[in-house]
C-alpha positions in Angstrom: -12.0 -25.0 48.0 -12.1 -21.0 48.2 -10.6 -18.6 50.3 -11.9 -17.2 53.4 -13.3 -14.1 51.8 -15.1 -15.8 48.9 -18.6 -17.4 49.0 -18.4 -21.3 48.6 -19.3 -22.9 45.6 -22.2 -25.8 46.7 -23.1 -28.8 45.1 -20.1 -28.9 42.5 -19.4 -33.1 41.3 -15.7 -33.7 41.9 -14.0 -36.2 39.4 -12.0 -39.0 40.7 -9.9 -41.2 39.1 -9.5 -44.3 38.8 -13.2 -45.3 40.1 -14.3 -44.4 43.5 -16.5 -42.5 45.2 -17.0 -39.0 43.5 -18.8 -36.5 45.8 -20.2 -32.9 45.8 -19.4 -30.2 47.8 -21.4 -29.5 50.6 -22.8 -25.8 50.8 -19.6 -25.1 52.7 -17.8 -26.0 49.6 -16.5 -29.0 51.5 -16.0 -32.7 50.1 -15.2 -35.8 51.3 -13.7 -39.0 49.3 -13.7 -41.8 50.5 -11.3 -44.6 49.1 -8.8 -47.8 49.7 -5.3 -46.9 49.6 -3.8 -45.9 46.1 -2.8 -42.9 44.0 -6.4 -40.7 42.5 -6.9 -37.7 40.5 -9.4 -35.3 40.8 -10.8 -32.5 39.1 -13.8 -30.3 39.0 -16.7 -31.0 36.7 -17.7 -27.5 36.2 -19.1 -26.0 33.3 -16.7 -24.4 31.0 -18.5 -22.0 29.7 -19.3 -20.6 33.1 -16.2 -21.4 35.2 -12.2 -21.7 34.6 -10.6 -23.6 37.0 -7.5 -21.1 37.9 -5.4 -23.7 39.9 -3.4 -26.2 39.1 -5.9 -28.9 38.0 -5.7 -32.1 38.5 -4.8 -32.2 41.9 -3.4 -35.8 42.7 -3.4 -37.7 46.7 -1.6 -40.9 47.6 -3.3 -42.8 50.4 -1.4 -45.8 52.5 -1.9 -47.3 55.5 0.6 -45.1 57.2 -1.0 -41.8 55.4 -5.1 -42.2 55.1 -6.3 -39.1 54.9 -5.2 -36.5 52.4 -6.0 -32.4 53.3 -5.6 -29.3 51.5 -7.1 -30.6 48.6 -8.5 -27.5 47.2 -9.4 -25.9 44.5 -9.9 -22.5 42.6 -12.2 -21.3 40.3 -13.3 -18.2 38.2 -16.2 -17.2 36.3 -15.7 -17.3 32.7 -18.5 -14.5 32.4 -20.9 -12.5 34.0 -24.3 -14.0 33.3 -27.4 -14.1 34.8 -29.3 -17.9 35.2 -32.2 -19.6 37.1 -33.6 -22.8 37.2 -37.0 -23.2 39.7 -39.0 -26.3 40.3 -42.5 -27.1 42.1 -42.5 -30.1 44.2 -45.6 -31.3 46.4 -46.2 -33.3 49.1 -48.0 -36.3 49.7 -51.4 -37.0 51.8 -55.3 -37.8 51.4 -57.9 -35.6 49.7 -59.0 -32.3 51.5 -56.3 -32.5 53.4 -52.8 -30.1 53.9 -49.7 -30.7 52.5 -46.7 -28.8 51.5 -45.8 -27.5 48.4 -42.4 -26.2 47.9 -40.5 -24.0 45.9 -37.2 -24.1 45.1 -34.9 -22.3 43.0 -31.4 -22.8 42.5 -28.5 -19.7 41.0 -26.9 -21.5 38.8 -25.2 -17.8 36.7 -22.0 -16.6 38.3 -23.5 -13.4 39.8 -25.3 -13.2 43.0 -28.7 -12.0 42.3 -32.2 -10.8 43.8 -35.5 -11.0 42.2 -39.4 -12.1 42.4 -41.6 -15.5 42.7 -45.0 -15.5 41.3 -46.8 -19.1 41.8 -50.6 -19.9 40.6 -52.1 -22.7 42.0 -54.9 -24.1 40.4 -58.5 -23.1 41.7 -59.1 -26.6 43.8 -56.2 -25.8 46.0 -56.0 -23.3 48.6 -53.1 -21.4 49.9 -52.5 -21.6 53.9 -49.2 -20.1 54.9 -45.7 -20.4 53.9 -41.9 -20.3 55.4 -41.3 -16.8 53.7 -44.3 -14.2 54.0 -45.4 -13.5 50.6 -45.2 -9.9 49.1 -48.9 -10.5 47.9 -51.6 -12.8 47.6 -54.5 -12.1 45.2 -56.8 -15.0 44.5 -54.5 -18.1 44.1 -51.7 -15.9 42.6 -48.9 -15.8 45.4 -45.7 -13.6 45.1 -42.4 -13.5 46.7 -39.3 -11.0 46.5 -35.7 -12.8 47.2 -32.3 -11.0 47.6 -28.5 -12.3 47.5 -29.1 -15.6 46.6 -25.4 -17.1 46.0 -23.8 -18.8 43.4 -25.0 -22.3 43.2 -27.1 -21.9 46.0 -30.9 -23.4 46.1 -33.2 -21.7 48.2 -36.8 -22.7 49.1 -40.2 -21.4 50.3 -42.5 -24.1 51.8 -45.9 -23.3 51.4 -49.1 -25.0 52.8 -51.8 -26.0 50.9 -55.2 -27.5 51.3 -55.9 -30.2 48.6 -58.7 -31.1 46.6 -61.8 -33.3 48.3 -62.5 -36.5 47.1 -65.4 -35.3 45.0 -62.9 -34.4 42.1 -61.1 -37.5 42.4 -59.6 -38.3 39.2 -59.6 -34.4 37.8 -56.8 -32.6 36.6 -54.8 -29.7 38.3 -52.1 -27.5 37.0 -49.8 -25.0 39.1 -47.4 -22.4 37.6 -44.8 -20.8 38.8 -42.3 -17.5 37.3 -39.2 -16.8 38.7 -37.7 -13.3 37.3 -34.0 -12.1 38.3 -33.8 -8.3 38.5 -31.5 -5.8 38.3 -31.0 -2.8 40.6 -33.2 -0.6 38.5 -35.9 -3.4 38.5 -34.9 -4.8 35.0 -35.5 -8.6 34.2 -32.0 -10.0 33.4 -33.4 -13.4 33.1 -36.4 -15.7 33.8 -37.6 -19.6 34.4 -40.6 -20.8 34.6 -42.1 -24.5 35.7 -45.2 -26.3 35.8 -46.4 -29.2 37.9 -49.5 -30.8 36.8 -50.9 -34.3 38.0 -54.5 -35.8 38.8 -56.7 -35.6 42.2 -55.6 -39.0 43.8 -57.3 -39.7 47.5 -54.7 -42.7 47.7 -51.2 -42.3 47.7 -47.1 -43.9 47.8 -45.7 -41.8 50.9 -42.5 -42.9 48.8 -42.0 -42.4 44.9 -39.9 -41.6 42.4 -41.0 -38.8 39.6 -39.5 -37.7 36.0 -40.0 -35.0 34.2 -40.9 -35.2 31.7 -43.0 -37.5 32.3 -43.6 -38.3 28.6 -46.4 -40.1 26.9 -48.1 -42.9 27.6 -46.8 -46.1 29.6 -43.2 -45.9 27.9 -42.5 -42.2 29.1 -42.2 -41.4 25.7 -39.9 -38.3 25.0 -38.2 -36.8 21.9 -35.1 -38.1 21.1 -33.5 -34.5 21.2 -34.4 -34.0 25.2 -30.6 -33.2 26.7 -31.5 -34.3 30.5 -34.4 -35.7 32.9 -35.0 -34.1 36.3 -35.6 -36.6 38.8 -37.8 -36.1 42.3 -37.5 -38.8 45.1 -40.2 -38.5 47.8 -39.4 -39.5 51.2 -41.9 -39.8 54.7 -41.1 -41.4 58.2 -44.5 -43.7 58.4 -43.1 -45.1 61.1 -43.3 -44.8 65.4 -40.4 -42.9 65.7 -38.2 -40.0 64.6 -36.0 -41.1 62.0 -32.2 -40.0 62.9 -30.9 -40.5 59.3 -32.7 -40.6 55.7 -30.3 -42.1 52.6 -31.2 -42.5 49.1 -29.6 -44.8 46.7 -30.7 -44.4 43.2 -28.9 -46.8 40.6 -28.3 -44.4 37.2 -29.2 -46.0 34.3 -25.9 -46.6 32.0 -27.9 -44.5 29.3 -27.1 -41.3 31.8 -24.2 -39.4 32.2 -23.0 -39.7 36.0 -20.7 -37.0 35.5 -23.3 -34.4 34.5 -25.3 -34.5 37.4 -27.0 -31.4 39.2 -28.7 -30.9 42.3 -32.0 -28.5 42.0 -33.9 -28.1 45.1 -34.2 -30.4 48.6 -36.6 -30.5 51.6 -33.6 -30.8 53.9 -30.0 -30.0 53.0 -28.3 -33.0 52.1 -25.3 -33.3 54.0 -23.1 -35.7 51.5 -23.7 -36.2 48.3 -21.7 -38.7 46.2 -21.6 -40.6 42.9 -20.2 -44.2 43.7 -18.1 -46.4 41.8 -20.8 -48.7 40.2 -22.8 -45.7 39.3 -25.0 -44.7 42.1 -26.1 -41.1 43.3 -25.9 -41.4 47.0 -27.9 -38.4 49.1 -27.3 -38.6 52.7 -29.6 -36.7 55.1 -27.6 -37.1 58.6 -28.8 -36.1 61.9 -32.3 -35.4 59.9 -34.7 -36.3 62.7 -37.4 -36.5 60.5 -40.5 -36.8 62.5 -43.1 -40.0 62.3 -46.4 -39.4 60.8 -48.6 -39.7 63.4 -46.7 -36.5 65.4 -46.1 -34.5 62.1 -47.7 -35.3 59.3 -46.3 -32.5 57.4 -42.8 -32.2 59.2 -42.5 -36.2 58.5 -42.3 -35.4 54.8 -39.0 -34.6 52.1 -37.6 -35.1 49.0 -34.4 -34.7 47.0 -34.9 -32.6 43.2 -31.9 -33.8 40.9 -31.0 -33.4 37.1 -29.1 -35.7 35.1 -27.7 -35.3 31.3 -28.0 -38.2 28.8 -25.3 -39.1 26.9 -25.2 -38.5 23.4 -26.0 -40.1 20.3 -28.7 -42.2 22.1 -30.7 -44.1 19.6 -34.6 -44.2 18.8 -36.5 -46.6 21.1 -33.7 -46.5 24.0 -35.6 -47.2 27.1 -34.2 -45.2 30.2 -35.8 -47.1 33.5 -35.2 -45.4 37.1 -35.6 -46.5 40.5 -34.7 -45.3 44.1 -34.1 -47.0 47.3 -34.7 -45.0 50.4 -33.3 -45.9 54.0 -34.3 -44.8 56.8 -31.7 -45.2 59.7 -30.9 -49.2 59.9 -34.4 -50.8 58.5 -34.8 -52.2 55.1 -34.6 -50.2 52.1 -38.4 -48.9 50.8 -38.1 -49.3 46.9 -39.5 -46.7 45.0 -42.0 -47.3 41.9 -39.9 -47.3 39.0 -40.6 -44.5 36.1 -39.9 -45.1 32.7 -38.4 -43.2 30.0 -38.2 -44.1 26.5 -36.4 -42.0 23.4 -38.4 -41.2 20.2 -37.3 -40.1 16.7 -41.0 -38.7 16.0 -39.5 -38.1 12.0 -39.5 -42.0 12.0 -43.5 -42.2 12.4 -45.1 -42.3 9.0 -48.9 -44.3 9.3 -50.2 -45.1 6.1 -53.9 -46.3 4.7 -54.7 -49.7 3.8 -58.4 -49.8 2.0 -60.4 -53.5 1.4 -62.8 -54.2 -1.5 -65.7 -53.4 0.6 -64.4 -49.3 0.3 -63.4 -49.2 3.7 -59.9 -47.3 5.1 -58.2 -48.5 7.9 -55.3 -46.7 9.9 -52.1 -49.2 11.5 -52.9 -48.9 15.3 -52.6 -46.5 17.5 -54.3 -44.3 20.3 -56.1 -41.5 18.8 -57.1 -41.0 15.2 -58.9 -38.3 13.3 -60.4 -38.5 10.0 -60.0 -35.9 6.9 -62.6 -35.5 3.8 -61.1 -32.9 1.0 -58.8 -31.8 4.2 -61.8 -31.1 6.7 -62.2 -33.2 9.4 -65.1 -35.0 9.8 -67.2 -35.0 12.5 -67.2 -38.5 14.9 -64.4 -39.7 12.6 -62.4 -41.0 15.4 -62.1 -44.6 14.9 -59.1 -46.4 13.0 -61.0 -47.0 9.9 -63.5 -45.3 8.3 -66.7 -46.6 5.3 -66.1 -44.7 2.0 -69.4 -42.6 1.4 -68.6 -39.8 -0.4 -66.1 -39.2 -3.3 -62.8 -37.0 -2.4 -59.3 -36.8 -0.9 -59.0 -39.2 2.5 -56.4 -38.8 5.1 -56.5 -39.7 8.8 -54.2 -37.8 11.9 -52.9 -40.6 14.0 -51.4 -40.3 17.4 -49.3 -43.0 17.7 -49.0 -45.3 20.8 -45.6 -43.5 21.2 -47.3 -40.2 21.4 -46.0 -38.9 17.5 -48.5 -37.6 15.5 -49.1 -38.0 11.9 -50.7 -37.8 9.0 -51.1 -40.5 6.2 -51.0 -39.6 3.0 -54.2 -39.6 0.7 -56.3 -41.6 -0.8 -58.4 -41.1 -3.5 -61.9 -42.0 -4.1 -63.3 -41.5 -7.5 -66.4 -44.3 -8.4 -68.4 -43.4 -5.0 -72.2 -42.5 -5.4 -71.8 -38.7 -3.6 -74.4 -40.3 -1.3 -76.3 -43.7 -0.1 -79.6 -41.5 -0.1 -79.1 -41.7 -3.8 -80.3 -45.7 -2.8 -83.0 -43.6 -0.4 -80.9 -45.0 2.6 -78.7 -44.0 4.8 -76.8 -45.7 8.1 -76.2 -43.2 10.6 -73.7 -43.2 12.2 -71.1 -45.2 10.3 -68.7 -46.5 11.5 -70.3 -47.3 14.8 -69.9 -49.3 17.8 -73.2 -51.0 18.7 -76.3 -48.8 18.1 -77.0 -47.1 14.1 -80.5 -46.3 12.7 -81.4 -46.9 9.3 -83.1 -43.9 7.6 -85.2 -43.8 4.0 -86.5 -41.1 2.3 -89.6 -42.9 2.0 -91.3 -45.4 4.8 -90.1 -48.8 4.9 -93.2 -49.7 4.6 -94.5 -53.3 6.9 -94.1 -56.5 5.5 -90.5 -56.1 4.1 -87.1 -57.0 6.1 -83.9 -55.6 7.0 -81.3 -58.3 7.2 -77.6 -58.2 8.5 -74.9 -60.4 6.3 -71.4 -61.0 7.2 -68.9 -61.0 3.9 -69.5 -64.1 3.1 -73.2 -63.7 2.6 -74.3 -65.4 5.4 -77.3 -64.1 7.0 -76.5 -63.3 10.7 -80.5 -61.6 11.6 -83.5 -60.1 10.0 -85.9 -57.1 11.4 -88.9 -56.1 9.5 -89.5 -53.1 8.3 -91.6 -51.1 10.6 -93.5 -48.5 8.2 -91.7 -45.6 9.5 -89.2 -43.2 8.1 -86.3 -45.2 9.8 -85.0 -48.1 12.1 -82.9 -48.3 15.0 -80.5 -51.3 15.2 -78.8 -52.9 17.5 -75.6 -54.7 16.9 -74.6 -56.4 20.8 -72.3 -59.0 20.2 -71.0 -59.0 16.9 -67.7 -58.6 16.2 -65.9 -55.4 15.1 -65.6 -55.7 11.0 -67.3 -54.7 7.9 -70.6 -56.6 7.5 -73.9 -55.7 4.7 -77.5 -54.3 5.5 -79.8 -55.3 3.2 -83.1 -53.8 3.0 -85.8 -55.6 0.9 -89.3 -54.5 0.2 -92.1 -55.8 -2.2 -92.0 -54.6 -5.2 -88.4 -53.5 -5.2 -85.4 -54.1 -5.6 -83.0 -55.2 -3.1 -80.8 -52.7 -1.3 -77.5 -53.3 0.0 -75.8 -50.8 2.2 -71.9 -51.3 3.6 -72.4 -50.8 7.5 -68.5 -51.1 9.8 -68.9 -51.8 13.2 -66.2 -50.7 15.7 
C-alpha cells in the first residue's frame, strides 16, 4: 500500500465488494482478505477531506480454485491538506480497592502531518501515581506531564502508567481524571489540542471483562442527544485463568443503527494484529501470539483492552435504542460475554412537561427524576417533589429532569384567590409537601382540650391528636399513602380550622 520510502498508513478500513470480510491495515499498512472464490472490489474508506486516493481506485481480484490468492493489491494515497489533528483517550484497568492497576493513555494522529507535542494528565486526589512506560517530563502533585515527538500518520501511541486506587473506605465516591494533549510546532506553538475525561465510581468489586460507551448517557437507557455523530467503544480484556493465553479475539456484533464502514481504531493495550469487519457485520480484533499472562503471575501484565469509534448513520430517529455487546476468546475456550451497554437517541426539543392542578390547589408535574419548584421565578427552597400545595398567590412553574435526562420547564400557572399565607388562619404546616414527619405551628397555643384530626378527601376521619397547649405539634404520618389529605384543628370556643397538608 506505499512505497518503500513512505511511512505506512495504519488502521485504514478497506471496502470489499460484494460482502466479505473487510479488513484494516496493519501498522505495516498491510491487509489481508479473506474470501471464497469470485470477482471483489476494493477501495479505501478514507476520509476525503483529508486524503485523495491517487491510484487507480477500485482495484478489482479474481479468485479460483487454480488462483487463490491475489498480490500486489495496493494502493496510493495523498493528503488532501496539511492539517494538524489529535484524538486521546484514558482507559483504566480493572482490580480491587487500594490496589494497583494501569491506566493508559493513548493518543492516536489522525492530521496528515507528522507531529510532536505535550501530555498533561490529572488524576483525581484518591489516586496515586506509581510509574509509567515513558518517564514523565514532570510530576507536580497529581499533575503528570509528557513530551512526544514524530508520531506518524494514523499512528496510536501509548503511555501506561501505574496507579494505586482508592481504599474501600470511599466505596461508592466519585473520581474524575483529565487529560490535554497539545500538538506543537517547532517554535513551541499549539497547532491543535484534545482533551478527554474518564470519570466513574469507587467499586471494590469488579467484571475483569466489560464493555464501555462513551458517552455513557443518562440514566438506564444511555440517553444521548439525537445530534451525537459517533460512540467510542472500550472492550476490557484479562487472562483469569492458569495459564498464559496464546491468542485473545474479540467479536463485537455492530448494531445495524451503526455505520460499519465508518469505523476507527483509537488506542489498544496490545497491537492488534488483524482487524476486520465481517460480512454479517462484526468488528473482529485479533491479538495473535499475545501471551497474555494469567492473573495470579501478573496481575497487571494479564490485563488489555481494544478503544474503537464507530459513526451512526444518519437520520436516526428520536427514541432509537443502540444496544452493544462483545464476545471475547481467549485461545480455544468458550467466549466470555461482555455486559451489554445501552445507548438510546433523544430529540430533547421533544420534552415539554406541563402542570396539572386538582380542586384541593395542589400542582402536580408528569413524572420524572428530578424536579424543582419556581414562586414568581425563584426557586423555592425544599420544593423538590412532583407536586407542590398552593400557599401563596403568584406565578408557578416547576424544572423537570426527565427520566430521559431533558430538562424542562412547564409553563405557568397562575394563582390568584390564595390567602398570601395560612398564618392568616394562625396556622401553618411546615414543611409541606412532606414525606412522613410535619409540625403544626399557631401563633397562639393550642391550648389542651381541643384536637387535631387528619381527614382523607372524602371526609373521613383517619386519626385525632389533642392539642397539647404549646405553640406547635409534631405529627407523624407512617403509613399513609402519598396524596392530598386535610388537618383540622378544633378548639373550644372557635371555629374549626382546616389546613390542606400533601404527603409525598
Amino acid at each position: 500500500m506505499y512505497q518503500p520510502e513512505e511511512p505506512p498508513l495504519p488502521w485504514v478500513n478497506l471496502q470489499v465488494t460484494p460482502d466479505a470480510s473487510s479488513p484494516f491495515t496493519d501498522v505495516d499498512g498491510v491487509y489481508t482478505v479473506y474470501a471464497t472464490p469470485g470477482t471483489y472490489t476494493l477501495q479505501p474508506a478514507v476520509d476525503p477531506e483529508l486524503w485523495t486516493v491517487t491510484s487507480t481506485t477500485p482495484l478489482q481480484a479474481t479468485l479460483t480454485g487454480g488462483s487463490p490468492i491475489a498480490t500486489d493489491m495496493d494502493f496510493a494515497v495523498a493528503p488532501a491538506q496539511d492539517i494538524s489533528l489529535i484524538d486521546a483517550s484514558l482507559t483504566l484497568g480493572t482490580g480491587p480497592c487500594g490496589d494497583s492497576t494501569y491506566l493508559s493513555i493513548s493518543i492516536i494522529n489522525t492530521g496528515t502531518r507528522i507531529e510532536q507535542g505535550t501530555i498533561a494528565l490529572q488524576l483525581h486526589p484518591s489516586f496515586f501515581f506509581v510509574a509509567s512506560s515513558t518517564i514523565p517530563e514532570s510530576q507536580v502533585g497529581n499533575t503528570i506531564t509528557w513530551t512526544f515527538d514524530d508520531l506518524g500518520v494514523q499512528e496510536v501511541r501509548s503511555i501506561v502508567a501505574v496507579v494505586t486506587t482508592p481504599p474501600m473506605t470511599m466505596a461508592g465516591e466519585l473520581w474524575f481524571h483529565s487529560l490535554q494533549v497539545n500538538v506543537l510546532d517547532d517554535d513551541g506553538a499549539v497547532l491543535t489540542s484534545a482533551n478527554s475525561t474518564l470519570e466513574g465510581t469507587v467499586r471494590c468489586a469488579y467484571d475483569p471483562n466489560d464493555k464501555q460507551v462513551h458517552p455513557a448517557g443518562y440514566g438506564e437507557a444511555g440517553a444521548i442527544d439525537l445530534d451525537t455523530p459517533f460512540l467510542d467503544y472500550t472492550v476490557r480484556f484479562q487472562n483469569t485463568g492458569t495459564a498464559p493465553a496464546f491468542d485473545v479475539v474479540i467479536m463485537d456484533q455492530l448494531d445495524t443503527d451503526l455505520d460499519p464502514e465508518r469505523v476507527e481504531v483509537l488506542g489498544f493495550s496490545h497491537t492488534p494484529t488483524q482487524v476486520a469487519i465481517t460480512a454479517n457485520g462484526s468488528i473482529q480484533f485479533k491479538f495473535l501470539d499475545i501471551m497474555l499472562p494469567d492473573s495470579a503471575t501478573d496481575q497487571l501484565g494479564s490485563q488489555g483492552f481494544i478503544h474503537f469509534r464507530i459513526h451512526l448513520r444518519e437520520g436516526l430517529p428520536h427514541l432509537t435504542a443502540i444496544p452493544n455487546t462483545a464476545a471475547i476468546y481467549f485461545d480455544l475456550n468458550p467466549p466470555i460475554i461482555t455486559n451489554t451497554v445501552h445507548s438510546t437517541l433523544v430529540d430533547c426539543n421533544t420534552w415539554q412537561p406541563m402542570l396539572e392542578a386538582n380542586e384541593y390547589g395542589v400542582l402536580r408535574a408528569p413524572a420524572g427524576d428530578l424536579y424543582q419548584w419556581f414562586l414568581n421565578g425563584d426557586p423555592i427552597p425544599g420544593a423538590v417533589a412532583d407536586s407542590i400545595q398552593l400557599t401563596t398567590n403568584g406565578s408557578y412553574t416547576v424544572e423537570v429532569t426527565s427520566t430521559l435526562g431533558c430538562v424542562a420547564t412547564t409553563p405557568a400557572i397562575i394563582a390568584t384567590d390564595l390567602p398570601e399565607t395560612h398564618m392568616e388562619l394562625g396556622l401553618m404546616l411546615v414543611p409541606n409537601p412532606f414525606t412522613r414527619h410535619a409540625r403544626l405551628i399557631a401563633t397562639t397555643p393550642l391550648g389542651t382540650g381541643g384536637q387535631v384530626s387528619l381527614l382523607d378527601l372524602h371526609g373521613r376521619v383517619l386519626w385525632t391528636r389533642a392539642t397539647p397547649g404549646g405553640p406547635s405539634l409534631d405529627l407523624d404520618f407512617e403509613g399513609l399513602a402519598p396524596g392530598p389529605y386535610l388537618l383540622r384543628v378544633e378548639q373550644a370556643g372557635a371555629a374549626p380550622r382546616v389546613l390542606r397538608a400533601l404527603l409525598q
